[in-house]
MIVEXBA-144730 format. One record per atom (N, C-alpha, C, CB): x, y, z. Coordinates in Angstrom, 1 decimal. Glycine has a CB too. Layout:
# residues N
<pt c1="X" c2="Y" c3="Z"/>
...
END
This chain:
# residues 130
<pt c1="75.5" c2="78.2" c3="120.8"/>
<pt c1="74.2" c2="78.6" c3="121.4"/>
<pt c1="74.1" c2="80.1" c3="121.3"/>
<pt c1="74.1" c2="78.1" c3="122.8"/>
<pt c1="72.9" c2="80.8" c3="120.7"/>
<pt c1="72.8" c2="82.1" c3="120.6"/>
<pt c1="73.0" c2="82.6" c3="122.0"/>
<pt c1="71.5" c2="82.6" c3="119.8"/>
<pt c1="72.8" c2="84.1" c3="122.4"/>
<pt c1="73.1" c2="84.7" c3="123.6"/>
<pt c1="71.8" c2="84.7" c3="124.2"/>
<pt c1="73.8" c2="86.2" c3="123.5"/>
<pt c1="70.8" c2="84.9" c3="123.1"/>
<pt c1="69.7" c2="85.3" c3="124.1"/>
<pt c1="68.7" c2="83.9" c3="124.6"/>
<pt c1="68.8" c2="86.4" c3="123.3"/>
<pt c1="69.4" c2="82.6" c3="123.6"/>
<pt c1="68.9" c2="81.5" c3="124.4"/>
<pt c1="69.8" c2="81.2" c3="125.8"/>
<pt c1="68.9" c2="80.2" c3="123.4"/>
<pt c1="70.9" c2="81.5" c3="126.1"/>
<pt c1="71.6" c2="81.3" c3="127.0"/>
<pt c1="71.2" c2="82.3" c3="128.4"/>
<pt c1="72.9" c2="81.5" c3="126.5"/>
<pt c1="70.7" c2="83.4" c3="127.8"/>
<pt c1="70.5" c2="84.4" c3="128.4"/>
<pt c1="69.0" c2="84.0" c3="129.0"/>
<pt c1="70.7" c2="85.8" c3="127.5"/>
<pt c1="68.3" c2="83.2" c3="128.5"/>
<pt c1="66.4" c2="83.0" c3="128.5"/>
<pt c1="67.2" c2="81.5" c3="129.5"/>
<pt c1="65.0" c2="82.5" c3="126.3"/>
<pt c1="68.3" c2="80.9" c3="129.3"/>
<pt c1="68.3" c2="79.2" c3="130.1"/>
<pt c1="68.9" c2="79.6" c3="131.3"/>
<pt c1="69.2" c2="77.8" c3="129.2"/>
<pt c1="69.2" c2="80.9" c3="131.8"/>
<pt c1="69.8" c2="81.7" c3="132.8"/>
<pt c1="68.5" c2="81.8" c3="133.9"/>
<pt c1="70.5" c2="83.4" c3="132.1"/>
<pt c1="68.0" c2="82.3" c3="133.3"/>
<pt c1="66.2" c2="82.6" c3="133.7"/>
<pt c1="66.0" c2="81.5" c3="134.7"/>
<pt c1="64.8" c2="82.3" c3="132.2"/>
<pt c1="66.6" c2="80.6" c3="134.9"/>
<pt c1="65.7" c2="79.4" c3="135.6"/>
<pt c1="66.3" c2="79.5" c3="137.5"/>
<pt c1="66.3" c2="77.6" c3="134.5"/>
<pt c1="67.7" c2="80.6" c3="137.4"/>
<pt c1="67.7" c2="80.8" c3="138.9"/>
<pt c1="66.9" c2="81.4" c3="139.8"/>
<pt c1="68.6" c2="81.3" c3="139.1"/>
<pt c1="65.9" c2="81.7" c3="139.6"/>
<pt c1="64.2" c2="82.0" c3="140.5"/>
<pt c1="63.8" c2="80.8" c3="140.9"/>
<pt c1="62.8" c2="82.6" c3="139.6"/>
<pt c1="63.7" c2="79.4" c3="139.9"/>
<pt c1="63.2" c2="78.4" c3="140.4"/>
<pt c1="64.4" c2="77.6" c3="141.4"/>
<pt c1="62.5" c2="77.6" c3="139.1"/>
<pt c1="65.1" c2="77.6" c3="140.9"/>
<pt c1="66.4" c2="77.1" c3="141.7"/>
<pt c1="66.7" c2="78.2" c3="143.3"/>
<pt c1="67.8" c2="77.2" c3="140.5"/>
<pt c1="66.3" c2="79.6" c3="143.1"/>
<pt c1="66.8" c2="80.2" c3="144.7"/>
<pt c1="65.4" c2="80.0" c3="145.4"/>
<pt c1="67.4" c2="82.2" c3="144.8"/>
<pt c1="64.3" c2="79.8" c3="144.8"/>
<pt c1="63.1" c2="78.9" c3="145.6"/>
<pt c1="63.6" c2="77.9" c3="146.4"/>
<pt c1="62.2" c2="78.1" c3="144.8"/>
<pt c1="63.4" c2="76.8" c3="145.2"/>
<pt c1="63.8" c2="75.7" c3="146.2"/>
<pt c1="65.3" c2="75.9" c3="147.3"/>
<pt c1="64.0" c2="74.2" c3="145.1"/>
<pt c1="66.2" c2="76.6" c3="147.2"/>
<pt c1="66.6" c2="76.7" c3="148.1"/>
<pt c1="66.3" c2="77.1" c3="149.1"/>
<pt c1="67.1" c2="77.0" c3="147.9"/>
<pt c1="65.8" c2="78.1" c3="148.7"/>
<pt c1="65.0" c2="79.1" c3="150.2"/>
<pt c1="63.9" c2="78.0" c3="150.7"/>
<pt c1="63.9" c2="81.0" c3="149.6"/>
<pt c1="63.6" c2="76.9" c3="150.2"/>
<pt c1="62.9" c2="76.0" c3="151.0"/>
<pt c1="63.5" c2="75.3" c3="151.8"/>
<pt c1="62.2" c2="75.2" c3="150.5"/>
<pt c1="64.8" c2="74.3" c3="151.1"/>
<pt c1="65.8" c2="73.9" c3="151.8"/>
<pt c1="66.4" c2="74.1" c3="153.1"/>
<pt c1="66.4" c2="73.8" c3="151.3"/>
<pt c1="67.3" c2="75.6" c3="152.2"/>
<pt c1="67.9" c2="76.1" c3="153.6"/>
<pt c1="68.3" c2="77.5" c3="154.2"/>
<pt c1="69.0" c2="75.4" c3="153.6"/>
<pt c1="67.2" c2="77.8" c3="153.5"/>
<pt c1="66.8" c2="78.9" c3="153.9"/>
<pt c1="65.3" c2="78.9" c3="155.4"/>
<pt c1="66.5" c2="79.4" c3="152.4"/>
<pt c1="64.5" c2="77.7" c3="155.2"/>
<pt c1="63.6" c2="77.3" c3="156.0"/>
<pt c1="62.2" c2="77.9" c3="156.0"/>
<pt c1="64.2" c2="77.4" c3="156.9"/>
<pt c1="62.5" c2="78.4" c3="154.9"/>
<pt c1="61.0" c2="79.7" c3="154.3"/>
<pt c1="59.8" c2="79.2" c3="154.0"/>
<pt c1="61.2" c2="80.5" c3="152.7"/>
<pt c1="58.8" c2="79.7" c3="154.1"/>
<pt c1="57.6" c2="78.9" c3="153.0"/>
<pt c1="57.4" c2="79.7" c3="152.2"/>
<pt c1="56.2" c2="78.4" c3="153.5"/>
<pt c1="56.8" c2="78.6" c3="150.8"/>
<pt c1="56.3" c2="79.5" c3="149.4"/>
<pt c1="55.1" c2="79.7" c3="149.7"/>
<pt c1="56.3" c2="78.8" c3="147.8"/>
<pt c1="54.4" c2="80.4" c3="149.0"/>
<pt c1="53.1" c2="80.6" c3="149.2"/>
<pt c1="52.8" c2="79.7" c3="147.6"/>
<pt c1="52.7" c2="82.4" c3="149.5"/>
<pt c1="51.6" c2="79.5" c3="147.5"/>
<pt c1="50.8" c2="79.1" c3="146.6"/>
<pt c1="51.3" c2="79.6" c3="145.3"/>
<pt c1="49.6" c2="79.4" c3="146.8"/>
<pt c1="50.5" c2="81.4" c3="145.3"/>
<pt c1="50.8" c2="81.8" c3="144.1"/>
<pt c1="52.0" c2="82.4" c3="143.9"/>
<pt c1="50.1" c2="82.5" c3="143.8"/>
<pt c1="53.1" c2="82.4" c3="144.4"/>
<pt c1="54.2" c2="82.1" c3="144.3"/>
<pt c1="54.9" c2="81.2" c3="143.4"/>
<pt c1="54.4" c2="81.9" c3="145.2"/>
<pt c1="54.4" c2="79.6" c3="143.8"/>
<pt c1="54.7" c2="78.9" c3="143.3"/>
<pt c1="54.5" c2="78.5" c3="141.9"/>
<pt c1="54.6" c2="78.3" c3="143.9"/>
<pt c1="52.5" c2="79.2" c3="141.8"/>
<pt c1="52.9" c2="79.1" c3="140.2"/>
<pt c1="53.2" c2="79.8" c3="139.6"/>
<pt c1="52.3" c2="78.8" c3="139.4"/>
<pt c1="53.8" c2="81.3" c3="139.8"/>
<pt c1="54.4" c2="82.1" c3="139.1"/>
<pt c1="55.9" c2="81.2" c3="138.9"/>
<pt c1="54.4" c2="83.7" c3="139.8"/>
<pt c1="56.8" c2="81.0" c3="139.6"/>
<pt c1="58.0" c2="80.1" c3="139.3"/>
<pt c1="57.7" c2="78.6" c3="138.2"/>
<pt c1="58.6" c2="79.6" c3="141.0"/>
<pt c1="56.7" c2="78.2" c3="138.7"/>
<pt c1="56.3" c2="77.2" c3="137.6"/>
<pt c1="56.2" c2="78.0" c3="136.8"/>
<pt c1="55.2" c2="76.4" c3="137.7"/>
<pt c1="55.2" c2="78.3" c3="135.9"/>
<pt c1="55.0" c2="79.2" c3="134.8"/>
<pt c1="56.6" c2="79.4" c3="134.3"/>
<pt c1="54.2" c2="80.7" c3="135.3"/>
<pt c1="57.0" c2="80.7" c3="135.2"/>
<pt c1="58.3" c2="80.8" c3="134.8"/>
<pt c1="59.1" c2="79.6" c3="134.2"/>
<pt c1="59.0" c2="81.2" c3="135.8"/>
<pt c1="59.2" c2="78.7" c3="134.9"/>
<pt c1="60.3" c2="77.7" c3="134.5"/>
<pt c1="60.0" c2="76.8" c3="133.5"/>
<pt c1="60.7" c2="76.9" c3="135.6"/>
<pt c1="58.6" c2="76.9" c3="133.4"/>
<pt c1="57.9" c2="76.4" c3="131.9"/>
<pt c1="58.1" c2="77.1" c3="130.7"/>
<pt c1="56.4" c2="76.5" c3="131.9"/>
<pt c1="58.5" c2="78.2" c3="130.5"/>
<pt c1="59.0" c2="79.1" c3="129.8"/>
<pt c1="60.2" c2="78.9" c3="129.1"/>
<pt c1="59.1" c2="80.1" c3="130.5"/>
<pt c1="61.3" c2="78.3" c3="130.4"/>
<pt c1="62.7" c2="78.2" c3="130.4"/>
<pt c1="62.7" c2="76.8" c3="129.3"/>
<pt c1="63.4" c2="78.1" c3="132.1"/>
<pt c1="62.0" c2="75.9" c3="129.9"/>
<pt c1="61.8" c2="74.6" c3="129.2"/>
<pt c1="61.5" c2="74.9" c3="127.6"/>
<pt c1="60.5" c2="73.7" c3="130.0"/>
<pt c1="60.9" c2="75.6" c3="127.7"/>
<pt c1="60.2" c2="75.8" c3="126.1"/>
<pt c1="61.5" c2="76.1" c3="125.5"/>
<pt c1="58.9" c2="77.3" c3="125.9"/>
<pt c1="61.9" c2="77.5" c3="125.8"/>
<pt c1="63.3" c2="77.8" c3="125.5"/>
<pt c1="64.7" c2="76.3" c3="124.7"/>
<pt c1="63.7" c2="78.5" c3="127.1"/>
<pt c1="64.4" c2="75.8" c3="126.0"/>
<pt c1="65.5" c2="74.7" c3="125.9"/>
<pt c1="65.2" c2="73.5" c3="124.5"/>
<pt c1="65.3" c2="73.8" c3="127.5"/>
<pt c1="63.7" c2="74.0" c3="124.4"/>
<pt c1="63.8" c2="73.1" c3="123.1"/>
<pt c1="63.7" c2="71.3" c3="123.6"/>
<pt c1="65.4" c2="73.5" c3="122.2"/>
<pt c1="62.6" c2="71.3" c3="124.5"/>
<pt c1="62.5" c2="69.5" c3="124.7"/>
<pt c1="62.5" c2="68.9" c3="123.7"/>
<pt c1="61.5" c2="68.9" c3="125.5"/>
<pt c1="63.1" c2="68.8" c3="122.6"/>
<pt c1="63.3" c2="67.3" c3="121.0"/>
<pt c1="64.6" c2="67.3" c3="122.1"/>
<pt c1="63.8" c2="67.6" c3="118.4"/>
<pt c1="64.4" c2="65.9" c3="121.9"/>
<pt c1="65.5" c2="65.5" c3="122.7"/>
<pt c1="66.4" c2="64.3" c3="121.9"/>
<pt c1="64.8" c2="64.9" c3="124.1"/>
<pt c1="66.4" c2="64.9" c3="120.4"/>
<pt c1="66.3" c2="64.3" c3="119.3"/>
<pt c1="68.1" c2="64.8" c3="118.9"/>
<pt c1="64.8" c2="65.0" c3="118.3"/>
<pt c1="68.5" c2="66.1" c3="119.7"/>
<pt c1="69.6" c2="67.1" c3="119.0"/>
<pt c1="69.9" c2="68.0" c3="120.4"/>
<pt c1="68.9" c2="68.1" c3="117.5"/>
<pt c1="69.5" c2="66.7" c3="121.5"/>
<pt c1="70.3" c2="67.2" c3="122.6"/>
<pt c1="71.2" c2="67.7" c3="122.9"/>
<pt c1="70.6" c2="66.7" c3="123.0"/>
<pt c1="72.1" c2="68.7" c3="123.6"/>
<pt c1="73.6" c2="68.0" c3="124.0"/>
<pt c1="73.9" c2="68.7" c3="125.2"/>
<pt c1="74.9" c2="68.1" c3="122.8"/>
<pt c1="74.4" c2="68.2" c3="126.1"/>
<pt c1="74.8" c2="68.2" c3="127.4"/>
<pt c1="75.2" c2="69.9" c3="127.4"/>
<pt c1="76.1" c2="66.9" c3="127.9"/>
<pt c1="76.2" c2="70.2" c3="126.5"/>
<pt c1="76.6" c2="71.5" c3="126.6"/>
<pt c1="75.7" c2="72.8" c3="126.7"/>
<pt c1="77.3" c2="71.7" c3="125.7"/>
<pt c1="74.3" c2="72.2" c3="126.1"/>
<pt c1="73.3" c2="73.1" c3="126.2"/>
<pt c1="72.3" c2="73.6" c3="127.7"/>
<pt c1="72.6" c2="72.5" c3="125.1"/>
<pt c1="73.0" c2="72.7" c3="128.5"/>
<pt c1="72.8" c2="73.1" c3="130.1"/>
<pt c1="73.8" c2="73.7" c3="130.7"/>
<pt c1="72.7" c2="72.1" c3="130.9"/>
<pt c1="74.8" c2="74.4" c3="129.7"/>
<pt c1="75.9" c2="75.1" c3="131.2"/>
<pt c1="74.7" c2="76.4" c3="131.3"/>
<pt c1="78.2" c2="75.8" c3="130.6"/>
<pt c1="74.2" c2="77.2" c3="131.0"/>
<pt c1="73.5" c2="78.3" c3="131.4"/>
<pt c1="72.5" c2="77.7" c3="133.2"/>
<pt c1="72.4" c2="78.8" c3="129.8"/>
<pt c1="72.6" c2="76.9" c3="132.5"/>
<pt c1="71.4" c2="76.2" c3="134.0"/>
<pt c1="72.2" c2="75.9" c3="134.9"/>
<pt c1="70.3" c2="74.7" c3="133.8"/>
<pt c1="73.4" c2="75.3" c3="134.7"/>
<pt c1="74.1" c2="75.2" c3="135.6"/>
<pt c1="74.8" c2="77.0" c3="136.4"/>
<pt c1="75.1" c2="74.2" c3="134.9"/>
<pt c1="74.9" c2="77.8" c3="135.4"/>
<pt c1="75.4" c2="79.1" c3="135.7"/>
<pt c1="74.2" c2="79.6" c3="136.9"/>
<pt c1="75.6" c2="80.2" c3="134.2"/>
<pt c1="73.0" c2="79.3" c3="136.4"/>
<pt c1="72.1" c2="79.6" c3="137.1"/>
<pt c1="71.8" c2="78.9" c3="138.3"/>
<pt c1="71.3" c2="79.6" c3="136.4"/>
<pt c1="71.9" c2="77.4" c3="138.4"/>
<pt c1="72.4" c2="76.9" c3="139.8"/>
<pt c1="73.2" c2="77.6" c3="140.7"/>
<pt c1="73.1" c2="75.8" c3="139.7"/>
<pt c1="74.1" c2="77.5" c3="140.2"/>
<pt c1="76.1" c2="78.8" c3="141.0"/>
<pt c1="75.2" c2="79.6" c3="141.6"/>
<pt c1="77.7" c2="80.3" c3="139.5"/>
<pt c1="74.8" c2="80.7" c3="140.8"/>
<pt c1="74.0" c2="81.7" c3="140.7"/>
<pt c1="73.1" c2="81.6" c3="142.0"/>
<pt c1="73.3" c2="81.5" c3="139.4"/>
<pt c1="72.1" c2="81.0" c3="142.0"/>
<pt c1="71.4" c2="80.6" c3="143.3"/>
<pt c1="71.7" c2="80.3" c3="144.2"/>
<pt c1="70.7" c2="80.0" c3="143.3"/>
<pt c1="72.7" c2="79.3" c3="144.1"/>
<pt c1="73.0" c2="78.8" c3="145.7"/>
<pt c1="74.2" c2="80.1" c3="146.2"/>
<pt c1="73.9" c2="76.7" c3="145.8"/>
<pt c1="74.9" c2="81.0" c3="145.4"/>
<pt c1="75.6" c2="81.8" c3="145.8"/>
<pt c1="74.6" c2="83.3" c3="146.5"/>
<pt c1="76.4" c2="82.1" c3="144.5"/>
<pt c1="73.3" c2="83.3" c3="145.9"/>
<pt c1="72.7" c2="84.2" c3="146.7"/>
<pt c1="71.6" c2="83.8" c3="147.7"/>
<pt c1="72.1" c2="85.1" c3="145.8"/>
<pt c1="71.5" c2="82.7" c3="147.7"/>
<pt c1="71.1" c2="82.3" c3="149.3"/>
<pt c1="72.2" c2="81.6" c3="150.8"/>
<pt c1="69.9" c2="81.0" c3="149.0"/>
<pt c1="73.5" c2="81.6" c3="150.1"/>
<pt c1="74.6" c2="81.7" c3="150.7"/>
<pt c1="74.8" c2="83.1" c3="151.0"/>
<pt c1="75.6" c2="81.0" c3="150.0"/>
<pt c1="74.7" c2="84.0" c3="150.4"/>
<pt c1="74.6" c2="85.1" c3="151.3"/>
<pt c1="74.2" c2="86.3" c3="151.6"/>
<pt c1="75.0" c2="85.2" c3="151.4"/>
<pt c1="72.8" c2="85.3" c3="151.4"/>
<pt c1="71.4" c2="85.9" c3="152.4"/>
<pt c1="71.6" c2="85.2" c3="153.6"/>
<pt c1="69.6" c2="85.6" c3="151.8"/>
<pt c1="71.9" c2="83.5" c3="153.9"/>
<pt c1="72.3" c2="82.7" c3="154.8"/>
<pt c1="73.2" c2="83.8" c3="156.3"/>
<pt c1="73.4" c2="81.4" c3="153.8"/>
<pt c1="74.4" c2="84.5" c3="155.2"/>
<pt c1="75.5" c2="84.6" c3="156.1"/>
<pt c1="75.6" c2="86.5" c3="156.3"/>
<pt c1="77.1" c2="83.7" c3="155.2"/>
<pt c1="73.8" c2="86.6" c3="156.0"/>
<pt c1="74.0" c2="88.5" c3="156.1"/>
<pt c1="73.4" c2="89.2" c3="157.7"/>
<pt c1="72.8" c2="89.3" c3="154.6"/>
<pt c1="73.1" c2="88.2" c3="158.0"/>
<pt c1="72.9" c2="88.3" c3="159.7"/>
<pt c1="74.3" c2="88.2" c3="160.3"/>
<pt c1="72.0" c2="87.0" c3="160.4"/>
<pt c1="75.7" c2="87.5" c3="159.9"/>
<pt c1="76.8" c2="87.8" c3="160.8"/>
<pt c1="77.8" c2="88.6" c3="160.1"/>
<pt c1="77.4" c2="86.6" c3="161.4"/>
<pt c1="77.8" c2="88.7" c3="158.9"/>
<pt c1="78.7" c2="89.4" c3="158.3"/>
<pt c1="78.0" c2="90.9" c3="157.2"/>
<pt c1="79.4" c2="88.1" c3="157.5"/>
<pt c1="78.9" c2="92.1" c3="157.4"/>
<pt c1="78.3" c2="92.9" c3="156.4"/>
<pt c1="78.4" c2="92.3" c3="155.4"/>
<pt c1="78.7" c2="94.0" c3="156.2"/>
<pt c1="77.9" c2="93.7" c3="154.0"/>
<pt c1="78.0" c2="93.6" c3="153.0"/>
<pt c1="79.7" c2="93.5" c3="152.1"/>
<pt c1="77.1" c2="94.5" c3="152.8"/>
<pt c1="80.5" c2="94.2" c3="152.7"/>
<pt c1="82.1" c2="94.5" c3="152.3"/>
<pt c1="82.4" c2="92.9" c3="152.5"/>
<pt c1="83.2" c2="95.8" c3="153.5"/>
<pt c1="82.5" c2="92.5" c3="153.3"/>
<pt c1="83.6" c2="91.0" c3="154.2"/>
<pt c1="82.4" c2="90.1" c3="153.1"/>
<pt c1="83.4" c2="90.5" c3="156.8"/>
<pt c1="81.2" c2="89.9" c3="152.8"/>
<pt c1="80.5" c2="89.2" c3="151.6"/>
<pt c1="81.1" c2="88.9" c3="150.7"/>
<pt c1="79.7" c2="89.8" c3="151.0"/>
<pt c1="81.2" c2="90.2" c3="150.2"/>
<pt c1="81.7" c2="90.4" c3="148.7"/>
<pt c1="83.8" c2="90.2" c3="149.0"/>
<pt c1="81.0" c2="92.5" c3="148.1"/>
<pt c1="84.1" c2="91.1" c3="150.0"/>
<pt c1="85.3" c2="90.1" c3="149.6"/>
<pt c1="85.8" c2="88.7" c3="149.3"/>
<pt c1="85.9" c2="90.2" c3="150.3"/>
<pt c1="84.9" c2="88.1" c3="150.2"/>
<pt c1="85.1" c2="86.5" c3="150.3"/>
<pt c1="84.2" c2="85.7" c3="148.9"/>
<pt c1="84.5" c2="86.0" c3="152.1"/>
<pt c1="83.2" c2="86.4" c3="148.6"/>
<pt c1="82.8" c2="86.2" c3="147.5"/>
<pt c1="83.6" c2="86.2" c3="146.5"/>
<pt c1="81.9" c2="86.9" c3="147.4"/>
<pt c1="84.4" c2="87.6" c3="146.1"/>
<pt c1="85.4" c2="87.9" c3="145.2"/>
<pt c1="86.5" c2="86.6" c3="144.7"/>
<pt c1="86.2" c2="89.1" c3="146.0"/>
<pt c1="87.5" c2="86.4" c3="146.8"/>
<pt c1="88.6" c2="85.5" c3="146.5"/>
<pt c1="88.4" c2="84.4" c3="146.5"/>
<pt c1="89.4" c2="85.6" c3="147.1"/>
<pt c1="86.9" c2="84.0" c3="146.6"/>
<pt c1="87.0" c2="82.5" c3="146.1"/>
<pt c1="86.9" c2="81.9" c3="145.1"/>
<pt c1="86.5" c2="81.8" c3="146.6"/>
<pt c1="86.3" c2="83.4" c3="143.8"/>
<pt c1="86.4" c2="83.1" c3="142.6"/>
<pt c1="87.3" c2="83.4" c3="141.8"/>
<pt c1="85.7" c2="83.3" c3="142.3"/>
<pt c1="88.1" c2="84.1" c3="142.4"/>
<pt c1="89.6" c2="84.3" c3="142.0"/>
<pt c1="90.0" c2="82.8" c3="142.3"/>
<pt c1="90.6" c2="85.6" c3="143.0"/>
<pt c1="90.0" c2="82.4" c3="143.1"/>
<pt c1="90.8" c2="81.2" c3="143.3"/>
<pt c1="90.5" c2="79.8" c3="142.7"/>
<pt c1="90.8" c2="81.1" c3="144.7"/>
<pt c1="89.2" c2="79.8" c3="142.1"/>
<pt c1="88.6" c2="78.9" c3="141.3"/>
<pt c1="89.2" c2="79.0" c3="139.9"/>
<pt c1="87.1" c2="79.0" c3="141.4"/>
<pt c1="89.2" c2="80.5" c3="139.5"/>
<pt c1="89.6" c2="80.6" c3="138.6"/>
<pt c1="90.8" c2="80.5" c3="137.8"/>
<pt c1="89.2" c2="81.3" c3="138.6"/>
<pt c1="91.6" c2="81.0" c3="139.1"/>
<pt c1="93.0" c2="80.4" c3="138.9"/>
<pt c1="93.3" c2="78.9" c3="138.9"/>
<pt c1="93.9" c2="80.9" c3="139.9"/>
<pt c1="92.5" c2="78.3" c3="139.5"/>
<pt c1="92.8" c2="76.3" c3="139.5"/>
<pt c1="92.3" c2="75.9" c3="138.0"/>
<pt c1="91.5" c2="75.1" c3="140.9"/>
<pt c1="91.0" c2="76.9" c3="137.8"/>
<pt c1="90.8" c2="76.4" c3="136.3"/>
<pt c1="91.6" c2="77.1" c3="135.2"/>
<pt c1="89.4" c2="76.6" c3="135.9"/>
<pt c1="92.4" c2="78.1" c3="135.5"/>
<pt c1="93.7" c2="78.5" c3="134.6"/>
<pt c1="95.1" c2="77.4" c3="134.5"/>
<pt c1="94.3" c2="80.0" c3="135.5"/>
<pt c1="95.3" c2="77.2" c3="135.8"/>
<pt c1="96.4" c2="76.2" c3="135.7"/>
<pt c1="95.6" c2="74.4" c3="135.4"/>
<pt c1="97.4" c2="76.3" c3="137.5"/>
<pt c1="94.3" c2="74.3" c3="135.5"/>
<pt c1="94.3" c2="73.0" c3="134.8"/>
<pt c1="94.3" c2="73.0" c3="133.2"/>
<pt c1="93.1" c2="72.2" c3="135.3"/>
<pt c1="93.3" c2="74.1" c3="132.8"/>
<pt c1="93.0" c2="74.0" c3="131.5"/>
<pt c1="94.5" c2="75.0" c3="130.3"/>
<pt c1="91.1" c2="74.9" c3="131.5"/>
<pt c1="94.2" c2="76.0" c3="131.0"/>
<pt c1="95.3" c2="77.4" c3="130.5"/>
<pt c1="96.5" c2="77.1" c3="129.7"/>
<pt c1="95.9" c2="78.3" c3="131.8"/>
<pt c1="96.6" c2="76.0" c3="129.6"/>
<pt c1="98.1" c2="75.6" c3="128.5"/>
<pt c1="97.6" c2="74.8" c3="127.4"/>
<pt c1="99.5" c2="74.4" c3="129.3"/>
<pt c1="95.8" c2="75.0" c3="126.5"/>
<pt c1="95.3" c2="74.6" c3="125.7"/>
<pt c1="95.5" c2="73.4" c3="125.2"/>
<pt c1="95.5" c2="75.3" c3="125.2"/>
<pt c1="95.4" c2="72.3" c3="126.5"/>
<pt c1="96.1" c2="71.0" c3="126.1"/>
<pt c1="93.8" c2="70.5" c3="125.5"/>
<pt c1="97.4" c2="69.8" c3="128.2"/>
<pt c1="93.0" c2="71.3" c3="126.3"/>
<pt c1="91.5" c2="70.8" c3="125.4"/>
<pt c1="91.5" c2="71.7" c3="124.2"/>
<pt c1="89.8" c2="71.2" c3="126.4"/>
<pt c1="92.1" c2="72.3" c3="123.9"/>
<pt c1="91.9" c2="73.0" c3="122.4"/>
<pt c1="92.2" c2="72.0" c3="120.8"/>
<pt c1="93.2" c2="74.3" c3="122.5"/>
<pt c1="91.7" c2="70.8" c3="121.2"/>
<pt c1="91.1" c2="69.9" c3="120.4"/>
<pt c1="90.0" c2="69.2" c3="120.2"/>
<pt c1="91.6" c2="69.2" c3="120.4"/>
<pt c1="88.6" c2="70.1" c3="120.3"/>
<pt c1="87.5" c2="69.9" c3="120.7"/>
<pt c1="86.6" c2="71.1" c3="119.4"/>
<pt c1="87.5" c2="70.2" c3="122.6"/>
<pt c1="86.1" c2="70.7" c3="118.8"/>
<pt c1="85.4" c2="71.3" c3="117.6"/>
<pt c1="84.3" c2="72.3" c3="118.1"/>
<pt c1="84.6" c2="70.0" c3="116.6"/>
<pt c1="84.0" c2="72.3" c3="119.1"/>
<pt c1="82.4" c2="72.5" c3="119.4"/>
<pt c1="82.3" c2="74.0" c3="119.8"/>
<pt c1="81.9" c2="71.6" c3="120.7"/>
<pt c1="81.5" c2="74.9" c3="119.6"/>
<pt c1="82.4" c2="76.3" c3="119.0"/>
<pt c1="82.0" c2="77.2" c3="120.3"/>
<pt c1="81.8" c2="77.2" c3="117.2"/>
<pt c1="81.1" c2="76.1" c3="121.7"/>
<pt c1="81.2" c2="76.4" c3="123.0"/>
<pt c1="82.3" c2="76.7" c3="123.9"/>
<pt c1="80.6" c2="75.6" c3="123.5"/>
<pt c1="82.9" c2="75.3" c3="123.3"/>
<pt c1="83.9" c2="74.8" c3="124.3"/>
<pt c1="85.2" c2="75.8" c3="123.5"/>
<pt c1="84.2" c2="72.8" c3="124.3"/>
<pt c1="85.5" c2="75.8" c3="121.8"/>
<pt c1="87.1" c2="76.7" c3="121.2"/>
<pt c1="86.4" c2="78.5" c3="122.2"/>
<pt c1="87.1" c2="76.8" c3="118.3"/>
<pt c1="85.6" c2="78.7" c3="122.8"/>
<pt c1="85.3" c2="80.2" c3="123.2"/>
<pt c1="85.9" c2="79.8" c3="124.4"/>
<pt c1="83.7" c2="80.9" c3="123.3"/>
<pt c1="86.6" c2="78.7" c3="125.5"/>
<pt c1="86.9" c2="79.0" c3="126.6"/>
<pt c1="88.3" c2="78.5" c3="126.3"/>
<pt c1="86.1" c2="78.4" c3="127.8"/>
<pt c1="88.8" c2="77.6" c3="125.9"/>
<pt c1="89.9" c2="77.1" c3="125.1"/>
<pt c1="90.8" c2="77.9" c3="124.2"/>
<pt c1="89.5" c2="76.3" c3="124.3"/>
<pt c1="90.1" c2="78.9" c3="123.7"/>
<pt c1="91.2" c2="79.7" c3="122.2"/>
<pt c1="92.3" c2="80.2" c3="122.8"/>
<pt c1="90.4" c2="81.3" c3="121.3"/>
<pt c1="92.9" c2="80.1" c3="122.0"/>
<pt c1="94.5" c2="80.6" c3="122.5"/>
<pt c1="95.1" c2="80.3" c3="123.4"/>
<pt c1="94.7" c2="81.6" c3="122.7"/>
<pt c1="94.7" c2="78.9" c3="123.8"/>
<pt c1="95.2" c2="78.5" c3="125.6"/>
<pt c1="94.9" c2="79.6" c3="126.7"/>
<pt c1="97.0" c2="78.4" c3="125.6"/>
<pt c1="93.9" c2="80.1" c3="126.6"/>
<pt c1="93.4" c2="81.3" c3="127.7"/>
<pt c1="92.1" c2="80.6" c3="128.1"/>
<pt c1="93.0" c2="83.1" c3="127.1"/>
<pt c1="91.9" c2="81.1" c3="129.0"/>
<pt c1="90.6" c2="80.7" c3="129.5"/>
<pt c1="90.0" c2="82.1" c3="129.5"/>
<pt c1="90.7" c2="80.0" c3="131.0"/>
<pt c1="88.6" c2="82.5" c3="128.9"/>
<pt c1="88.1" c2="83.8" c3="128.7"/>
<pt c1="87.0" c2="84.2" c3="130.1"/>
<pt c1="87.2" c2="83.8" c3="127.1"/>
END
């Protein structure tokens, strides 16, 4: 997947920290709000290429990055009424350190580095995780 389609299927965490901020955040959208995020996310779709002819699942991790993405910044907007900005970002920091390290010790000894797909040999190469 080129960078700047990944970079355009990234685009879609506006429509995703919406609906959060509806959920649980407890906000209301306004109208024209909402169709600027539509619009937007019509954009994103375009991008994605609906033939659904030459699909493939892998072509959603950006949307998913963009999910993370959103629910991580209304998690903390959520938690900026009791905590500063420093204690945020620390705890922000070590829990991706710590994800990262679980996905080092599951993946990191290149036992998936038998997988053609030239998404997946970029997190796999060399038994590293990049």
């Amino acid at each position: 997947m080129p960078l700047a389609t990944a970079t355009a299927l990234f685009f879609a965490s506006p429509f995703l920290m919406t609906i959060f901020a509806i959920f649980i955040l407890k906000e209301e959208i306004g109208l024209r709000r909402w169709l600027a995020v539509i619009i937007g996310f019509m954009g994103v779709y375009v991008i994605l290429n609906p033939d659904f002819d030459n699909f493939n699942y892998l072509s959603l991790t950006p949307v998913l990055c963009a999910f993370c993405y959103a629910l991580s910044m209304i998690i903390l907007k959520k938690t900026s009424d009791k905590d500063n900005v420093y204690s945020q970002m620390f705890h922000f920091y070590i829990l991706a350190i710590v994800i990262s390290i679980i996905f080092y010790f599951y993946m990191g000894d290149g036992k998936f580095n038998n997988i053609d797909h030239p998404l997946l040999n970029l997190f796999f190469e060399n038994g590293l995780i990049i």
